[in-house]
C-alpha positions in Angstrom: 20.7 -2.5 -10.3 23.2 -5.3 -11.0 22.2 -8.4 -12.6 24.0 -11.2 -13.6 22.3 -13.9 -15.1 24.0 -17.4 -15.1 23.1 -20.5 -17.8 23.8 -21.7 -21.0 23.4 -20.6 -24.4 21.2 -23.5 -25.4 18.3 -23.0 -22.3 15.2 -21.6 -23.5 14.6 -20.2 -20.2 18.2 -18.1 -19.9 17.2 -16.7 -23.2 14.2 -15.4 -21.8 15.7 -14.0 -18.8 18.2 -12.4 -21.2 15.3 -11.3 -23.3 13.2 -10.1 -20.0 15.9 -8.0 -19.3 16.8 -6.6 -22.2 13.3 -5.3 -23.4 13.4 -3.3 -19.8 16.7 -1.5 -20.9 18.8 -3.6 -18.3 22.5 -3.7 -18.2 23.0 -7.9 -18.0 26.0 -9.5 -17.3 25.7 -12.9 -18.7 27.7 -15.7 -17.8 27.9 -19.2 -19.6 28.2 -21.7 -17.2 29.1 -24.2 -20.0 32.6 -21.8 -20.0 32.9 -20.8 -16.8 30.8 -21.7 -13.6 29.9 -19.8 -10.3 32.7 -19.1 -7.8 32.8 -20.2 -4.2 31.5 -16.6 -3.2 28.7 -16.5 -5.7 27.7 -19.7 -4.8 27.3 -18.8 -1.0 25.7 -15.9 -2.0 23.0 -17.4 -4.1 22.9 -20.8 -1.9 21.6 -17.8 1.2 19.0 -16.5 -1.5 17.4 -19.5 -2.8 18.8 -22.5 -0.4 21.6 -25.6 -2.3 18.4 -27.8 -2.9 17.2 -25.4 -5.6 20.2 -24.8 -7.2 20.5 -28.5 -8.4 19.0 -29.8 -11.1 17.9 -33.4 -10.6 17.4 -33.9 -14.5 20.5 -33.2 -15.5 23.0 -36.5 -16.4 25.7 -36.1 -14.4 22.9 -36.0 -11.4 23.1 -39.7 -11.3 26.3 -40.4 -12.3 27.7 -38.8 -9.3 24.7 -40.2 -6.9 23.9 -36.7 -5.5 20.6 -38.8 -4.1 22.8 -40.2 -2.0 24.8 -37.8 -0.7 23.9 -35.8 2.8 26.5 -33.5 3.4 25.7 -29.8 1.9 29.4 -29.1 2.1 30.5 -31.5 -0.5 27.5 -31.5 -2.3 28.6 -27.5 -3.0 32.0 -28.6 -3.7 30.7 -31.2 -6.3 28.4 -27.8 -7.7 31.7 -26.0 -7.8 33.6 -28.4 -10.0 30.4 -29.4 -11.9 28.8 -26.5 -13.3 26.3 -28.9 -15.6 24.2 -29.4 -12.3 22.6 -26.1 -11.6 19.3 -25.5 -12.3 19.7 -22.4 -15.2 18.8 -19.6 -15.3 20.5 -18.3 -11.9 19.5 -14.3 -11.9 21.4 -12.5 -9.3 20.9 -8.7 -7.8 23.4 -8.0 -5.3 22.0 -10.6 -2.6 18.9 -11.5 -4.4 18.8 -14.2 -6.6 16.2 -16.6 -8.3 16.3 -20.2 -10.1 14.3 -20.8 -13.2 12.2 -18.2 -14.9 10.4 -15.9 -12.1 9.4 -11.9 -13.8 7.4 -11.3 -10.9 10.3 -11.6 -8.9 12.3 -9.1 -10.9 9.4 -7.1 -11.5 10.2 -6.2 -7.4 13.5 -5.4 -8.2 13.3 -3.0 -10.7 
């Protein structure tokens, strides 16, 4: 099992994913998308898992800013993700081709 578990430092629910993890004996790879965000490949990969409507967090400031309401096409709405990394949705938990948004332990209950 290889999980890589994407967010920021400051999300209460990446630190429970880190923390779910972690009290199974899992190896994590964490990465801070504050630092460093998801590359093209990850994000197809993800975007197949959980679909590029889940991945964006309508909350978030820059949501608005960049009127991603208004915006139909999925290919630049991925590139605006790509440059962007503020927008997701945190945690992303990834297993190979599996991934989830948000905080799901049943989910990676299956995968263990």
């Amino acid at each position: 099992m290889n999980i890589q578990v994407f967010g920021v430092k400051k999300c209460f629910d990446t630190k429970k994913a880190e923390r779910y993890f972690k009290e199974r004996k899992i190896n994590v790879q964490f990465v801070d998308l504050a630092i460093r965000g998801l590359s093209k490949g990850e994000l197809q990969s993800v975007k197949a898992a959980v679909g590029l409507k889940n991945l964006i967090n309508c909350k978030a400031k820059d949501y608005k800013r960049l009127n991603l309401e208004r915006i139909i096409s999925a290919n630049l709405k991925e590139e605006i993700l790509l440059n962007n990394p503020g927008l997701y949705k945190t945690p992303i938990v990834r297993n190979g081709k599996q991934a989830t948004v948000g905080y799901e332990p049943g989910v990676w209950e299956s995968w263990e």
